[in-house]
N, C-alpha and C positions, 0 to 999 in steps of 0.2 A: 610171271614176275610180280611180286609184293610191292606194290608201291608205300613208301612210308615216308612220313613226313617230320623231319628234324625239327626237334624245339629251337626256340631264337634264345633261347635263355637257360641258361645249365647250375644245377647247384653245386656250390664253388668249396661251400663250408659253412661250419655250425659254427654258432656262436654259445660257449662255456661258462663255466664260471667267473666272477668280476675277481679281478685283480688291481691292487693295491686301492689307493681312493681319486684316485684322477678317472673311475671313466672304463678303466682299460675292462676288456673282455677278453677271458682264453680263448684264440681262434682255432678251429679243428678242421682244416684244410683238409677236404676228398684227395686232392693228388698230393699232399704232402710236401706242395710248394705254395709259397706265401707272396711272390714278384709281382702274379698277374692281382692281388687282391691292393696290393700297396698302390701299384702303381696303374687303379680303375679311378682313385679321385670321389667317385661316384657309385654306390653298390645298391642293389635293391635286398631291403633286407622284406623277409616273410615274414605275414602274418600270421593268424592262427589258420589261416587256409593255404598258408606255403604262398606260391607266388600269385595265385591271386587278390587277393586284398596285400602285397605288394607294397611298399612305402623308399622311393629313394633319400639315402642320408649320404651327408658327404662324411669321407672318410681321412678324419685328423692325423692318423697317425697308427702304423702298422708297427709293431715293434718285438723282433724276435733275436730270441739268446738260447741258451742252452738249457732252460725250464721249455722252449716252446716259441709260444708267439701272442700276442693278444691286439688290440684295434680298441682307438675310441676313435669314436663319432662326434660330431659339429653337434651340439644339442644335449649330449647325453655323458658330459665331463663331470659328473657324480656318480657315485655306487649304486643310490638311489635310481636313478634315472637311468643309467644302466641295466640293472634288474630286470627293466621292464626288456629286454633285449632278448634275454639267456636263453637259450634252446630254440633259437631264431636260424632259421637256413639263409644263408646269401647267396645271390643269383649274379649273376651276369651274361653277358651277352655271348653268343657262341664264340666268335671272332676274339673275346678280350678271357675267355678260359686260359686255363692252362693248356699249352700244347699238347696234342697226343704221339707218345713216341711209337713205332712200328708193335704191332701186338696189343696195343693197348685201345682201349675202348671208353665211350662217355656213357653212364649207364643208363641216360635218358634214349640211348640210342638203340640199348638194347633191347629196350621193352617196346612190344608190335612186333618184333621180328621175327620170321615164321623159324619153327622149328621143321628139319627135316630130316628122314631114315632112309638112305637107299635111295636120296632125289626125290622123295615121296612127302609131301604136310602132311606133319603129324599134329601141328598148333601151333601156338603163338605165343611168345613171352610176354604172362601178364605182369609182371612185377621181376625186380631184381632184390635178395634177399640177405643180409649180411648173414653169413656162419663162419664159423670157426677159422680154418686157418682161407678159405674160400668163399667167393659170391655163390650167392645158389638163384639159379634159373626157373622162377616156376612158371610151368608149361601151364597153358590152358589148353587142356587135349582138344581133338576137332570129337574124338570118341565119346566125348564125356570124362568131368575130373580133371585133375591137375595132377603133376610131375614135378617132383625138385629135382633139378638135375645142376652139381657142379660147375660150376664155368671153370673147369679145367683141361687141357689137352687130351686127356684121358679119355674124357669125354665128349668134350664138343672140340669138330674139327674145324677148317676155315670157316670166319664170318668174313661173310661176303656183306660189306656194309651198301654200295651199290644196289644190288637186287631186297637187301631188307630180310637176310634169313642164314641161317647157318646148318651145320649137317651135324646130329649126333650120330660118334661112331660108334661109342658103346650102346645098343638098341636095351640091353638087360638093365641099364638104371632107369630105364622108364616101367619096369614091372614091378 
């Protein structure tokens, strides 16, 4: 069994381009819900190292219509001062995420988790990768090299989040 260790801290969404002159940032929510961000009070926005260098701002005001959604911050109620924000990822705590419904997955959680063929390690999810209409999986083989493999049913069967590993059925997208 893979033992793996959950991050305390998930990233929630990007921060976009500034909107209007109050401040406002386009917000670009991973789950495509905006509740858990309005109603954190408190967000740790990233530095140029992501959530290490880390900074919490309190959060003014979340406000979504039918262009989207954008957030200012306590401190940064100018375009200017904003600016400095733009392509900033925000964190929070696992517990204050957005829910996960049945089938769905936090991607921080997929990456460490063994890949397996027939019950057999084949490697390990070093990274999770956006493409096209699908996340793609790249495997760090135990053989040597790496595998992109879909995160789609096609291909990967139950993830077992428990044990820390999942089963590819199709073995031919690893060649």
């Amino acid at each position: 069994m893979h033992e793996m260790r959950k991050p305390m801290y998930l990233a929630v969404a990007r921060l976009g381009a500034i909107r209007g002159l109050a401040g406002e940032l386009r917000l670009i929510s991973y789950s495509g819900e905006f509740s858990h961000i309005a109603e954190a009070g408190e967000i740790l926005v990233g530095g140029s190292l992501g959530l290490e260098d880390a900074r919490t701002l309190k959060v003014q005001q979340v406000l979504v219509g039918g262009w989207g959604a954008s957030i200012v911050f306590e401190g940064y109620r100018t375009p200017e001062k904003a600016r400095q924000l733009v392509g900033r990822e925000l964190f929070l705590p696992r517990g204050q995420a957005c829910p996960k419904k049945k089938g769905e997955y936090y991607v921080a959680d997929l990456v460490g988790m063994v890949a397996t063929v027939g019950g057999a390690r084949i490697g390990v999810v070093a990274a999770v990768l956006e493409g096209g209409a699908d996340d793609l999986l790249e495997i760090t083989r135990d053989s040597g090299g790496t595998a992109l493999v879909p995160f789609r049913r096609e291909f990967v069967g139950e993830v077992d989040e428990e044990k820390g590993e999942f089963e590819i059925i199709s073995p031919w997208i690893l060649e």
